[in-house]
N, C-alpha and C positions, 0 to 999 in steps of 0.2 A: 583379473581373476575370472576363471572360465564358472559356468551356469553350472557342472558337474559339482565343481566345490562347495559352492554355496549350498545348493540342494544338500548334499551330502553333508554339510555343517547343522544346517536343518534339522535334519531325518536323525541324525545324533544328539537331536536336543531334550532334557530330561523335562521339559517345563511344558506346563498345557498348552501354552502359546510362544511363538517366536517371532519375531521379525527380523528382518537383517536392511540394511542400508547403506549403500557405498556411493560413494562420491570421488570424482577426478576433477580438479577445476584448476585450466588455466586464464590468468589474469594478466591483464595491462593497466597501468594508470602512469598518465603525464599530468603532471600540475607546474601552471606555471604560475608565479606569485609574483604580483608586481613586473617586474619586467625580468624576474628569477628568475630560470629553470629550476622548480623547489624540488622534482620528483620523475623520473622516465625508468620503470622496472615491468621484469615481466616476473611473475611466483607461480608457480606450480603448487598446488596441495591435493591432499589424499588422505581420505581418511574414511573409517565408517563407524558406525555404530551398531550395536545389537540390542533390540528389547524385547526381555523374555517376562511373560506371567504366568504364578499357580496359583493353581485353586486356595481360596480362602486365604490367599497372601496380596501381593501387590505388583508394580512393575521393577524390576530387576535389568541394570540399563550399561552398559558397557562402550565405552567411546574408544580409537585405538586409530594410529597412525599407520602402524606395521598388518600389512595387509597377510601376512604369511602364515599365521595360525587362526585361520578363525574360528577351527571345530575348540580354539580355546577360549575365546571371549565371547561364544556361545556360553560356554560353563560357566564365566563368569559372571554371564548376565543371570542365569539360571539361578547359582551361588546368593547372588545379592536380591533375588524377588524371593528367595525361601524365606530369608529374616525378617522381610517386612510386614508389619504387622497394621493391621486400618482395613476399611469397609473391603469387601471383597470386589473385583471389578469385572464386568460383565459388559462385553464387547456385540455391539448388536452386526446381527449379520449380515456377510456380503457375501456378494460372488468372488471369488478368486480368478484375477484377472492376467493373464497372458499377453503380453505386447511386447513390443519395439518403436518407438515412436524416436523416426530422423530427421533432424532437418539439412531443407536446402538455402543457402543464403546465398542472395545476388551477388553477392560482394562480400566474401568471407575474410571477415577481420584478423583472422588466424593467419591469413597468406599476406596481409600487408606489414612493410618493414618499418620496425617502432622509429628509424626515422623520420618515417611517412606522418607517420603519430604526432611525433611532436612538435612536426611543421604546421599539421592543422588543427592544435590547441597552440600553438603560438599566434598563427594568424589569428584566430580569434581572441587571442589576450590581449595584440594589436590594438585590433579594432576598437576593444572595451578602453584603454589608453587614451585611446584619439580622443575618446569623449571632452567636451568641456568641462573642468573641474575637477575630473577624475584623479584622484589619488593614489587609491589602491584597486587593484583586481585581483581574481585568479580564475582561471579557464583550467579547465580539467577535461581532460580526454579517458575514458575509461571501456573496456571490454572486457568480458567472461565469456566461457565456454564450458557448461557444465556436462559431466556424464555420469545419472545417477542410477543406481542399480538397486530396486527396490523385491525384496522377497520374501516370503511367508509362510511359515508350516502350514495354512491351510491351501500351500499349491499356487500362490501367487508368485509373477514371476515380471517384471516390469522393469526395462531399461529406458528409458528419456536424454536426450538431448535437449541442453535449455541454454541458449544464447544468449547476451545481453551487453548491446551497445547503448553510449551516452556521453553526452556531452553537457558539461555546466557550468554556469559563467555568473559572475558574481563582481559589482562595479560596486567603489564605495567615493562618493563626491564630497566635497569638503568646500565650506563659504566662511571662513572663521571658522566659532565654534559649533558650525550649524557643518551636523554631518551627516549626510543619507547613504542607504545602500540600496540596490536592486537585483534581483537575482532571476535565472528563467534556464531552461535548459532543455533537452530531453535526454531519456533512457528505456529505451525498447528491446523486447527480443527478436532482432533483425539482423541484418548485415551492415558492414559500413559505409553502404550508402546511404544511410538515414541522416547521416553525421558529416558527410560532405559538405552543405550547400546552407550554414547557419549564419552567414554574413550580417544578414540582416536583422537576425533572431539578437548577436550581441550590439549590433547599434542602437536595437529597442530597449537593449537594461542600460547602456551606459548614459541612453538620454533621459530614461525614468529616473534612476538617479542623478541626476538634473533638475531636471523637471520637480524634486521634492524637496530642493534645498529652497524653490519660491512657496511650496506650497503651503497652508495654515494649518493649522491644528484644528480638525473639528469641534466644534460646538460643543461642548454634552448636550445629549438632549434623547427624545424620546423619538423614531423617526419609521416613514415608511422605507425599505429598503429595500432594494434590488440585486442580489447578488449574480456576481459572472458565476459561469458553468464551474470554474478552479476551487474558489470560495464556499458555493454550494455544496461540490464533491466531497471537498474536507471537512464541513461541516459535517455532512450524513453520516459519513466515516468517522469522524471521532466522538461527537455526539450522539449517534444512535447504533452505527454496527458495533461498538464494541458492545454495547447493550444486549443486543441479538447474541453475543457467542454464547455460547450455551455449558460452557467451561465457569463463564462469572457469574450466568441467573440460575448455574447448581449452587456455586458456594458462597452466595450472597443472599440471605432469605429478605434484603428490603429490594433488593432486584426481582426477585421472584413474586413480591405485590406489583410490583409496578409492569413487570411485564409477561402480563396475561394474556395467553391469545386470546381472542377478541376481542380485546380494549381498542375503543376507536382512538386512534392520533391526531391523526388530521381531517383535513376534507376531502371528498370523495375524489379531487384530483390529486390525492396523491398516494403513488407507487413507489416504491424503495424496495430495488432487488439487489441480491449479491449475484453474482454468473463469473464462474469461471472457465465457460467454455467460451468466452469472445473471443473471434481470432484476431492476434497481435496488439495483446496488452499484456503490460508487466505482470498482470495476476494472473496468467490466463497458463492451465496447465491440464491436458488430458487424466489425471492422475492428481492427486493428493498423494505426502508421504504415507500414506497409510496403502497407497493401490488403491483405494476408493475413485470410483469415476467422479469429476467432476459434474456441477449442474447448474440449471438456473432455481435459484431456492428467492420466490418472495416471498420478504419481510412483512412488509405493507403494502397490503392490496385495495385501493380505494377508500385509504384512511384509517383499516382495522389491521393490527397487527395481526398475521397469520402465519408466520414462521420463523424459525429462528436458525441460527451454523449449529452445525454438529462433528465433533469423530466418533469413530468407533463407541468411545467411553462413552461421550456424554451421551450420545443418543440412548446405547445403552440402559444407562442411570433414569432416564427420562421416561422410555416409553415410545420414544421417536425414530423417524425414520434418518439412518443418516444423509446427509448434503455435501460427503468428499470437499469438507474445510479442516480436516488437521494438515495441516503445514507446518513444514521447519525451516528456521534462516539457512541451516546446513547440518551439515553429518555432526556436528559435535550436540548436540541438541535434537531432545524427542520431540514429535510433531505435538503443535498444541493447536486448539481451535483457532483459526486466522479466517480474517476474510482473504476474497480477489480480489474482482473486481465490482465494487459498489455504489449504485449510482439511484439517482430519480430518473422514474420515466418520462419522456418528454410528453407533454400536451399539447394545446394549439396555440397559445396566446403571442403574440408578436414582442419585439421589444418595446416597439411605438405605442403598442395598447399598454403594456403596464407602465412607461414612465408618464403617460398623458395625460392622466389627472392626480399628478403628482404636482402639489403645489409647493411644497420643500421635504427632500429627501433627501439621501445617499443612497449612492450608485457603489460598491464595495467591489474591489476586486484582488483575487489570488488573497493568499493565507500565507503568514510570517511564523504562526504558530499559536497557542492555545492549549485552555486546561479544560477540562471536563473533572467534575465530582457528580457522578448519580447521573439527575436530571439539570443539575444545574452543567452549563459552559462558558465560557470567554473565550471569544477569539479575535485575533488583528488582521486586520486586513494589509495586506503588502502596500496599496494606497488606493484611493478614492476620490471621487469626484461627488460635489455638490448635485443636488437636481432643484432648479428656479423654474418655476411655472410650468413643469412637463417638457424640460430641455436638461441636457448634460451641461454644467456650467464650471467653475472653478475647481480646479484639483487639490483635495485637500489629505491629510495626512493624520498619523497617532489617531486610525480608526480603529475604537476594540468594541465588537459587540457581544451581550454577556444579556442571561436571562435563563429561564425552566424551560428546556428541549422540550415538553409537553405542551407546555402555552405557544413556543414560537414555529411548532407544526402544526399547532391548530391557523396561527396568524397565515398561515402561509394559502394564500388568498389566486395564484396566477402561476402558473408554471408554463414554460416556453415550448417550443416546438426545434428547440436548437441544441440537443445532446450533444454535450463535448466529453472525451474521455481526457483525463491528465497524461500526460506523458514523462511526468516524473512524480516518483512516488514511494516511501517506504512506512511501513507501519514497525511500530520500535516494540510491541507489545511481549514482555516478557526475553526474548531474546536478541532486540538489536532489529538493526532495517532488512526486512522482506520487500519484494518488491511486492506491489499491489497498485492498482489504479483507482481512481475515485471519477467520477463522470455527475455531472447534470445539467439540466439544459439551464438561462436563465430563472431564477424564480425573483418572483416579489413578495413580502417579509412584511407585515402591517405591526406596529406598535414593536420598535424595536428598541432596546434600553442598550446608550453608547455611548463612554465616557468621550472624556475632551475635556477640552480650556473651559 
């Protein structure tokens, strides 16, 4: 659909506000299951949406496949925000932004034949096989190519191209009735040379699942703990950015006691930003669905909270500036507050200074998954190793640490100088998996409460 129509759907709109948003997205995925061919398809979709709002009414929202009338799912959308009845919404202002943003891929996934595809998720399903033990796997090859068209009765006007390759491998080992799994992967907005050269990448899960059919059950106990940069990042992200969007601490008034800007958190080492302008990560987008530019917004600056995500609405509602965080999974769904990419700032402390006066701990690495209520969390560590007298020692397993997000950022005593961002990553919040990345460097964790044997 050419720029003239859109605008011209626009300029026909009965409603104080409009937006419009189109999407083209072609897809790949090969999954091979065990030593199956489960899955090798290519889909095509299409589709957009419209959201209109009037005055002293609400949003009026229209989603559609068939791209050929849209000066009619304008009316729609227009039709359906007249009825709605609830607080009035007030959209805080932006500049209306004009772009084109293309990309170049070294190696564009689009021109490689899905034969090619399914030879290099087979070789790495291979490999996960060879493992000793190994029962079951599945390696997945997957690619997107999205082209979104985003635009606004206030004269905004935004096309994007947004890529995204990845590869994920999943090994499940079996001793009797003792059964592990390990999992690793990546998925970038790149080309498919990212995804070439992961040989080694599946030797390392099918030996970890291995490796955890020896290893014990931790302790319960109360412990100092060191998490890797994977473990950290997921932590901040589900423990405290959903906290920050500013979507939950509107319409949660015991979110809204708890986070007050300038309530201190933690210690003065520590910074927690969201940035969605990092180049080449899953979160990373010139634009929010909304045409909002994106930006670097800290949360926590030196221990104080000092910001929070915004769209249009919340900030709005608030009083605030927005931060270009509404995102949507896709054209069937309005953007809602999301993070990017969210991570701790690195400091100086080495890995050797914070395990060295460690007389027994755990060393936690990567995340299996976890709940958050409030301030409280649990979360598991994918596996772990012991720490004896300020050394890495036995590798242990059924690591889950749980405690008040407020106490265990106060604990947080050491943070590294070694920022890792994730390279696989989706937040399910409200709509299903968006890509997003999580980042931080090492930290160390004092007084940690961790079930076990």
């Amino acid at each position: 659909m050419d720029r003239e129509q859109i605008m011209a759907a626009l300029k026909a709109s009965r409603a104080d506000y409009t937006e419009i948003r189109l999407e083209t997205r072609r897809s790949t995925k090969v999954i091979f299951h065990g030593r199956h061919l489960e899955t090798a398809d290519v889909t095509l979709d299409q589709g957009g949406i419209v959201r209109s709002l009037v005055r002293n009414g609400g949003w009026g929202i229209a989603t559609f496949n068939d791209l050929g009338n849209l000066a009619h799912r304008v009316d729609q959308a227009y039709q359906s925000a007249r009825v709605v009845q609830g607080e009035p919404v007030k959209l805080a202002e932006t500049q209306p932004v004009q772009d084109e943003v293309r990309v170049a891929l070294a190696t564009d996934f689009r021109q490689i034949p899905l034969e090619q595809k399914k030879e290099i998720a087979e070789r790495y399903n291979d490999i996960l096989l060879s493992g000793d033990r190994i029962i079951d796997t599945q390696a997945i090859y997957s690619d997107t190519f999205s082209t979104v068209i985003y635009a606004n009765s206030e004269g905004a006007y935004i096309v994007e191209e947004r890529p995204m390759a990845g590869v994920h491998l999943l090994a499940t080992a079996r001793d009797g009735n003792n059964v592990q799994r390990a999992a690793d992967g990546l998925s970038l907005p790149t080309g498919y040379e990212e995804i070439q050269d992961l040989d080694a990448l599946a030797r390392e899960v099918a030996q970890r699942a291995t490796d955890l059919l020896s290893a014990e059950t931790v302790v319960g106990g109360v412990y100092p703990v060191i998490c890797n940069p994977k473990l950290a990042g997921v932590f901040v992200h589900e423990a405290f950015g959903h906290l920050s969007e500013a979507d939950f601490v509107y319409s949660n008034p015991q979110a809204q006691e708890m986070m007050v800007l300038g309530r201190r958190f933690g210690r003065d080492i520590l910074t927690i930003v969201d940035d969605g302008t990092l180049p080449g990560l899953r979160g990373t987008h010139p634009y929010d669905d909304e045409g909002t530019p994106t930006q670097r917004t800290e949360l926590v600056r030196e221990g104080v909270l000092v910001g929070r995500l915004h769209s249009r609405e919340t900030a709005g509602k608030m009083g605030e500036q927005v931060t270009g965080n509404a995102r949507a999974t896709g054209y069937r769904y309005p953007p809602i507050v999301r993070m990017t990419n969210t991570f701790i700032e690195p400091r100086d402390a080495s890995f050797d200074e914070m395990i060295r006066d460690i007389k027994l701990g755990v060393y936690a690495c990567d995340a299996i998954g976890g709940q958050t209520m409030l301030e409280n969390f649990s979360f598991s560590a994918a596996y772990a190793y012991m720490i004896r007298d300020g050394q890495i020692a036995e590798m242990v397993k059924d690591v889950i640490l749980g405690g008040n997000l407020f106490t265990t950022l106060q604990n947080i005593d050491a943070i590294g100088s070694d920022l890792t961002f994730s390279k696989l990553g989706t937040c399910g919040k409200g709509q299903g998996g968006l890509p997003v990345s999580t980042g931080s460097p090492h930290i160390r964790i004092q007084n940690v409460a961790m079930g076990g044997r």
